[in-house]
C-alpha positions in Angstrom: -0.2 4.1 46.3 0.5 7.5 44.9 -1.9 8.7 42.5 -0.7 12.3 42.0 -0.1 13.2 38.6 2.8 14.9 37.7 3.0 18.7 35.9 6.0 20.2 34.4 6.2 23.8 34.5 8.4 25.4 31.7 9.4 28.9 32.2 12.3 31.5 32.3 11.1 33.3 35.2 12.0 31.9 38.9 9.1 33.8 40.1 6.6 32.3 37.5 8.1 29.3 38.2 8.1 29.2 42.3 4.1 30.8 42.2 3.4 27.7 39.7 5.3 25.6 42.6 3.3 27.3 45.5 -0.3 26.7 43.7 0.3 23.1 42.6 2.4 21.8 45.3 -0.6 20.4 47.3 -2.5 17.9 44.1 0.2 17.4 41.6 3.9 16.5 41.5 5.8 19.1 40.3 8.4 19.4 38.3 10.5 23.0 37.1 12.7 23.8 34.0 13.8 27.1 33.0 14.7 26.4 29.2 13.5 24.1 26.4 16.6 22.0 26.7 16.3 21.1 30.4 12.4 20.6 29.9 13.0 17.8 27.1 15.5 16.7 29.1 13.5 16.5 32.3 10.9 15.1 30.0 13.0 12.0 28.8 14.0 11.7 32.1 10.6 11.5 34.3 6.9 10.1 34.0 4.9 13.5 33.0 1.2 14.0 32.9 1.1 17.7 31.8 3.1 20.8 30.6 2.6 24.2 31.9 4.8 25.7 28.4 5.9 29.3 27.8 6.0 30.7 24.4 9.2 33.1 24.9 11.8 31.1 26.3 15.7 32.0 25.9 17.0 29.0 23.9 13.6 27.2 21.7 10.5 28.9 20.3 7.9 27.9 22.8 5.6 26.5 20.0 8.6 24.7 18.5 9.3 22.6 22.1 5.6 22.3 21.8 5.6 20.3 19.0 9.3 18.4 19.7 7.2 17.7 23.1 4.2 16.0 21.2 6.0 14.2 18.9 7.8 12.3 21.9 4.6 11.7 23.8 1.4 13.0 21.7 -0.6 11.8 24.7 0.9 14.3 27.5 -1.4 17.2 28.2 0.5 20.7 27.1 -1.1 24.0 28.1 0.2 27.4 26.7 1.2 30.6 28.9 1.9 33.5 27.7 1.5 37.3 28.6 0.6 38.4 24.9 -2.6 37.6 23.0 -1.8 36.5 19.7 -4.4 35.0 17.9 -2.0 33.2 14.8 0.1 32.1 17.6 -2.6 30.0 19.7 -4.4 29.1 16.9 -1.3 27.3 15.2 -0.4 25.9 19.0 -3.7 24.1 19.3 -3.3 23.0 15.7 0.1 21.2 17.3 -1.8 19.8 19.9 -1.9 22.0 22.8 -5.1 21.9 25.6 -5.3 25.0 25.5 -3.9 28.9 25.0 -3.7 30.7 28.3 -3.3 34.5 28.8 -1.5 36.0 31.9 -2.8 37.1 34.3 -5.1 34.4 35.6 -6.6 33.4 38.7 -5.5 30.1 40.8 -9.0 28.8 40.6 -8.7 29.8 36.9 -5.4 27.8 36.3 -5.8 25.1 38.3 -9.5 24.3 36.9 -7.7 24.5 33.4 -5.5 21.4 34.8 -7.9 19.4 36.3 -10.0 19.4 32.7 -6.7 19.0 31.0 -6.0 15.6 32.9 -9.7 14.6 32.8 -9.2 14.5 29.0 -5.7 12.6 29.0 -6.8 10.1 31.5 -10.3 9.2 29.3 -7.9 8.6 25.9 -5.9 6.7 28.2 -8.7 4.5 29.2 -10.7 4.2 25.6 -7.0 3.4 24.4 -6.8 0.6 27.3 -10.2 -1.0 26.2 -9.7 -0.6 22.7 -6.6 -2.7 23.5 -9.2 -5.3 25.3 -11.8 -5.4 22.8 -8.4 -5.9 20.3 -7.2 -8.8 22.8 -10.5 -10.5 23.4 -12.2 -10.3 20.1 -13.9 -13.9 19.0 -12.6 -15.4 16.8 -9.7 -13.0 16.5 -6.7 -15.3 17.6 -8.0 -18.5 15.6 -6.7 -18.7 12.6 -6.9 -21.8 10.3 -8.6 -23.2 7.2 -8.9 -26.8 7.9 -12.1 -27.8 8.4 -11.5 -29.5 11.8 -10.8 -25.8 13.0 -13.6 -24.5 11.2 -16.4 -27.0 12.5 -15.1 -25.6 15.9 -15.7 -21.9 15.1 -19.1 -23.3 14.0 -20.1 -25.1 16.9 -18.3 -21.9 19.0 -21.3 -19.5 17.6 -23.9 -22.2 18.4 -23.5 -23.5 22.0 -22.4 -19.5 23.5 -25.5 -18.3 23.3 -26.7 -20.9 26.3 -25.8 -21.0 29.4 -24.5 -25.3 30.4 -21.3 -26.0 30.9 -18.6 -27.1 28.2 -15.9 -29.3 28.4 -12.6 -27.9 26.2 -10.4 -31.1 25.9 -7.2 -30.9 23.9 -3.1 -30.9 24.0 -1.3 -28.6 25.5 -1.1 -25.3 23.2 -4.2 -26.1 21.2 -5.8 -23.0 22.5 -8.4 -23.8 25.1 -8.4 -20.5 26.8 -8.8 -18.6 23.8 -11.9 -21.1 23.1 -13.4 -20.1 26.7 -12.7 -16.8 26.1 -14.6 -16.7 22.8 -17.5 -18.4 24.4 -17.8 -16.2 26.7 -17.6 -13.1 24.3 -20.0 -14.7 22.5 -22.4 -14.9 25.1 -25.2 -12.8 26.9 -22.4 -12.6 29.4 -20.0 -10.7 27.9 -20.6 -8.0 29.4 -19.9 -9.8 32.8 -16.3 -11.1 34.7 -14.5 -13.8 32.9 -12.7 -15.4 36.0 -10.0 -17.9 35.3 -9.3 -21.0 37.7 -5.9 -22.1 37.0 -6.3 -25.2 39.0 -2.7 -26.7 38.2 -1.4 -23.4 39.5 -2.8 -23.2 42.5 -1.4 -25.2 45.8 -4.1 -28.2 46.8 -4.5 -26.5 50.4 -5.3 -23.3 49.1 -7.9 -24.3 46.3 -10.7 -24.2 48.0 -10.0 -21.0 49.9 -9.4 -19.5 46.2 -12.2 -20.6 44.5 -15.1 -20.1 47.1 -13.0 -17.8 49.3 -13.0 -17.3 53.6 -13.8 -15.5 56.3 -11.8 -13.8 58.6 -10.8 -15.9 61.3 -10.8 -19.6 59.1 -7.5 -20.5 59.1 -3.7 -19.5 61.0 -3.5 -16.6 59.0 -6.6 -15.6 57.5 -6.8 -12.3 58.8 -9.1 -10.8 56.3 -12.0 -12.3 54.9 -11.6 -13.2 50.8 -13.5 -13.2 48.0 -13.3 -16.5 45.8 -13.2 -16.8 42.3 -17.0 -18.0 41.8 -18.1 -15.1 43.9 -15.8 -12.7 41.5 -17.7 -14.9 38.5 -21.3 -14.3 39.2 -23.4 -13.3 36.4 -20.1 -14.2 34.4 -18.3 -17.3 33.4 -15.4 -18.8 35.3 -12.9 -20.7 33.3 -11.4 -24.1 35.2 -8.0 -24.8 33.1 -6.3 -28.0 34.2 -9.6 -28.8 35.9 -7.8 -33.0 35.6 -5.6 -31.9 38.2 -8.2 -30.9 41.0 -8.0 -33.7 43.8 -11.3 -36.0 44.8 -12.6 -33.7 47.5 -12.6 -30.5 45.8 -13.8 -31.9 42.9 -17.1 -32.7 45.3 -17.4 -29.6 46.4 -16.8 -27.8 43.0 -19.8 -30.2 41.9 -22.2 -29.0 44.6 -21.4 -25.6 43.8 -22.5 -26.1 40.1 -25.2 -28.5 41.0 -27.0 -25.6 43.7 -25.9 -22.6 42.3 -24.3 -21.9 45.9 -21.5 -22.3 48.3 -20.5 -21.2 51.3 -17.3 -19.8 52.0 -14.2 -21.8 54.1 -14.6 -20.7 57.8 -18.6 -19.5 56.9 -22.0 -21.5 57.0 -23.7 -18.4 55.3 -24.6 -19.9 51.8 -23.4 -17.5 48.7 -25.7 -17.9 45.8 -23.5 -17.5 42.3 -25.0 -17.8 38.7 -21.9 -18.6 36.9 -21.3 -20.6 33.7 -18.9 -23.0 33.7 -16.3 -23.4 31.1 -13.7 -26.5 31.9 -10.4 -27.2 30.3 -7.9 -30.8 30.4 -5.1 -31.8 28.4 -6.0 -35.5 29.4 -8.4 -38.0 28.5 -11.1 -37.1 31.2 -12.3 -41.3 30.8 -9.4 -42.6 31.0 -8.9 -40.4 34.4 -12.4 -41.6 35.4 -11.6 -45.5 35.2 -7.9 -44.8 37.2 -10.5 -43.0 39.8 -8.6 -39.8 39.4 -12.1 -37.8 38.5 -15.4 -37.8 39.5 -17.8 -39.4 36.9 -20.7 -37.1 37.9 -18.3 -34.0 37.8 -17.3 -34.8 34.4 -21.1 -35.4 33.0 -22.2 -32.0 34.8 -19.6 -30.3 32.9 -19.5 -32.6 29.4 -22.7 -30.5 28.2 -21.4 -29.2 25.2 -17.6 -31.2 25.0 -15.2 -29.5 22.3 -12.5 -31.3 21.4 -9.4 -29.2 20.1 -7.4 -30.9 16.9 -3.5 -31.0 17.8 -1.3 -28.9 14.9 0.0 -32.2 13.5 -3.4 -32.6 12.8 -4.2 -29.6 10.6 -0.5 -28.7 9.1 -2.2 -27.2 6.2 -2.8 -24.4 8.8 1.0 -23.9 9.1 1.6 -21.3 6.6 -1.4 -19.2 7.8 0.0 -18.9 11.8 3.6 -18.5 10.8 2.2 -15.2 8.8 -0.1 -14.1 11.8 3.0 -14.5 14.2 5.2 -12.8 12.2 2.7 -9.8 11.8 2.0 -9.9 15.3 5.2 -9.7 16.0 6.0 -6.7 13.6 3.3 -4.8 15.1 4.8 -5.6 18.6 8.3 -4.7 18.1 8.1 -1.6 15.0 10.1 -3.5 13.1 9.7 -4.1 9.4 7.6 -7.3 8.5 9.3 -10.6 7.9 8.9 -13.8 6.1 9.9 -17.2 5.8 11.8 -19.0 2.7 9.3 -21.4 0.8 12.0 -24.2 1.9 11.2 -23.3 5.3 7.7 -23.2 5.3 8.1 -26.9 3.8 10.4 -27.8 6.6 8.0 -26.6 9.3 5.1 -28.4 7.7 7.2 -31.5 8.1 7.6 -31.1 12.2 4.9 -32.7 14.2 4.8 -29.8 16.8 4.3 -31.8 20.1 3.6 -28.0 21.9 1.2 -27.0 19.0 0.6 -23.4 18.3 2.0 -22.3 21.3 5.5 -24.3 20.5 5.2 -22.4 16.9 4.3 -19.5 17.9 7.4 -19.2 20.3 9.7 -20.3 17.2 8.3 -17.5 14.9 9.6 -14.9 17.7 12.8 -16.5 18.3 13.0 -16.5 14.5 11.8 -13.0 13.9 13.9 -11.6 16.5 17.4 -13.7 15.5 17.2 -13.4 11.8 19.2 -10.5 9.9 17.5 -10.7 7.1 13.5 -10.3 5.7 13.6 -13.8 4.5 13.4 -16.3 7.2 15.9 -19.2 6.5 16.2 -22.5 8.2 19.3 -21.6 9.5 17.4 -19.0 11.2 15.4 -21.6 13.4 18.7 -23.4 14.7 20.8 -21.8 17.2 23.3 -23.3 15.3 23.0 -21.4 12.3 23.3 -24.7 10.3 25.2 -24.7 6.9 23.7 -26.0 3.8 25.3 -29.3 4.3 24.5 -29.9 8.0 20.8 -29.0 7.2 21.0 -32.3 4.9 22.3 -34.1 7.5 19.9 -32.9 10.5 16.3 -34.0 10.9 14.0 -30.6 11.1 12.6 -32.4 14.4 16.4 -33.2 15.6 17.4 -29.5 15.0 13.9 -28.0 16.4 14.5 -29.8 19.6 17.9 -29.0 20.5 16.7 -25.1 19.9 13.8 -26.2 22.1 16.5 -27.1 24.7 18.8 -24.8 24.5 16.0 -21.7 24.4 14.5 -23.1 27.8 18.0 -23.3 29.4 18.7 -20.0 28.6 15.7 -18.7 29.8 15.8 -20.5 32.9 19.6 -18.9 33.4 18.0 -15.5 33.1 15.2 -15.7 35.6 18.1 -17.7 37.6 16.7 -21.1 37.5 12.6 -19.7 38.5 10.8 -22.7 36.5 7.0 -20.4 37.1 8.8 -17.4 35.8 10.9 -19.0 33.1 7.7 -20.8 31.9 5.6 -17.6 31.9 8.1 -16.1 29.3 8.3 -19.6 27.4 3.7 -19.4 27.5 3.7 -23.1 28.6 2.6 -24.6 31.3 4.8 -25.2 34.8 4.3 -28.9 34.5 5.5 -28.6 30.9 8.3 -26.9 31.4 9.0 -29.1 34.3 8.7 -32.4 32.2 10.7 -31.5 29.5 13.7 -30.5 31.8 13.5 -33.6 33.4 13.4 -35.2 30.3 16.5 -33.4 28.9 18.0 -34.3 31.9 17.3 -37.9 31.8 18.8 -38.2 28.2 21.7 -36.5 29.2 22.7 -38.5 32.0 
């Protein structure tokens, strides 16, 4: 992989402009313009790390490009050349946002420690940015939103069981929000400073589970070439996160209990025994009993990891909560896009508060951005939530539930068209599950037969 970063070097003189090329060509990518123009042009054009800027240049006022550069990219490193010292002139370029004001002539050592600093600085507002973004992503609490008190006992009972370290069992419908529960758990927690490791269990192919989660060594299997880390091994000290853990056949659901039980495993191919301390967090959109008496799931699996059980309410269930997310989408989804923030009509509020949501707050949450993006205007009409931009009339004459599921339809046909039919990628851009997406095609393509 090619980590060189890449400096542009903005000057009328070839021979300025070759030494630059002669000095840097070794660490950086470089990249040469003679006049403002073909810099911002260049600019627009190419990934750039850092400026090398003259102040005299033929056609633009150096600290004029410097500030057309910054307003384009106020992240991109600039550093000013010139061959006069002018103090109003560097002082009013570093009030623009220049790195710094360099005079000619300078040494190579000089110039290129000036670059390497330069960079240093870009790449450590890069990263806060990146884990202000995280802290912003994985905040507790952050993504709940609701009044009801079904919701709220949760958050309650949240804040008490993450300080402790047993396991909890996160049962609830499909987009009720179980990851975000784990997550918040785990924030919560002592551990939070420690890997969250997710275990998509439905995900992953039944011959390759256990080889994911406790990993192999070199050698184990037609193929295994390398040895491999597992996801409790990559958990230790954290919390690893088993979503769909229903779906886990018999045998691996033995060994996953041993694991938790000893605190170790070994890896496939290996008798060298691995201790990890890992909380466990579990996830199932099914009734874990009713699995249990059909002999789908281990009885002593599901009592190891029913410590602390949580039990998510489905959206039907808390519809006074309805008003609240379709505001948080439709900020979110301001913020996400630039665009100015919308809102739904009171009449279609109501109407949504009358739909029972079978995909919960994910199934909403995916009709307030195919709303937000479709509608012209601020106001959010029902017609807006059809792809059939419904008259008055036909609105009478159409269920909310009859119109919401032929958008439903439509929207994962049309998605499935673009990613040409790719049911994991169509239902990564939908945020359901593959089995979801799966049953409802099949259903759709049962009624239509």
């Amino acid at each position: 992989m090619d980590t060189k970063a890449t400096v542009l070097v903005v000057d009328d003189e070839k021979g300025i402009r070759e030494s630059f090329k002669m000095i840097l060509k070794d660490g950086y990518h470089v990249l040469l313009a003679e006049t403002g123009e073909e810099a911002l042009e260049i600019f627009k054009n190419n990934p750039v790390d850092l400026i090398l800027l003259d102040i005299l240049l033929p056609d633009i006022n150096g600290i004029e490009l410097l500030e057309r550069l910054k307003g384009m990219d106020p992240n991109t490193e600039i550093i000013m050349v010139t061959g006069v010292k002018e103090i109003q002139t560097a002082v009013k370029a570093i009030k623009l946002g220049a790195y710094q004001y360099i005079i000619k002539p300078f040494t190579v050592e000089d110039i290129i420690n000036v670059i390497d600093r330069a960079l240093e600085k870009n790449h450590l507002v890069r990263e806060v940015t990146y884990l202000r973004n995280e802290l912003e992503r994985y905040h507790p609490f952050k993504e709940f939103i609701g009044e009801d008190e079904k919701i709220k006992k949760i958050f309650e009972l949240i804040s008490t069981i993450s300080g402790n370290n047993s396991a909890v069992f996160i049962q609830g419908e499909s987009g009720t929000g179980k990851e975000l529960v784990a997550r918040a758990i785990h924030n919560l927690s002592p551990r939070n400073h420690q890997p969250f490791v997710v275990v998509n269990c439905a995900a992953i192919p039944s011959n390759l589970m256990e080889s994911t989660v406790f990993g192999h060594s070199k050698g184990a299997f037609t193929g295994a070439t390398n040895s491999h880390i597992g996801k409790l091994e990559m958990a230790n000290m954290g919390t690893a996160f088993l979503d769909d853990i229903d779906t886990l056949d018999i045998s691996m659901q033995a060994k996953l209990l041993r694991a938790i039980q000893e605190k170790e495993f070994e890896k496939v191919g290996s008798t060298k025994l691995i201790n990890a301390d890992v909380r466990f967090l579990a996830a199932s959109n099914q009734d874990p009993r009713e699995l249990i008496s059909q002999g789908k799931f281990r009885e002593d699996l599901f009592y190891r990891l029913n410590v602390f059980p949580i039990n998510l309410p489905p959206l039907r269930d808390r519809k006074s909560d309805i008003p609240l997310l379709l505001n948080h989408f439709l900020e979110f989804n301001a913020k996400n896009t630039g665009k100015p923030v919308k809102k739904f009509s009171k009449k279609t509020v109501k109407h949504l508060m009358e739909y029972d949501w079978p995909g919960n707050v994910r199934e909403l949450q995916n009709l307030v951005e195919r709303s937000f993006t479709i509608a012209k205007n601020p106001v959010i009409q029902s017609e807006d939530i059809s792809p059939f931009h419904m008259t008055e009339s036909t609105i009478k004459e159409t269920t909310l539930k009859e119109a919401v599921t032929a958008f439903e339809k439509d929207y994962i046909y049309d998605v499935l068209h673009q990613v040409d039919g790719n049911r994991t990628k169509a239902a990564e851009i939908l945020g359901i599950h593959r089995n979801t997406l799966l049953a409802k095609t099949t259903d759709s393509n049962s009624k239509t037969k």
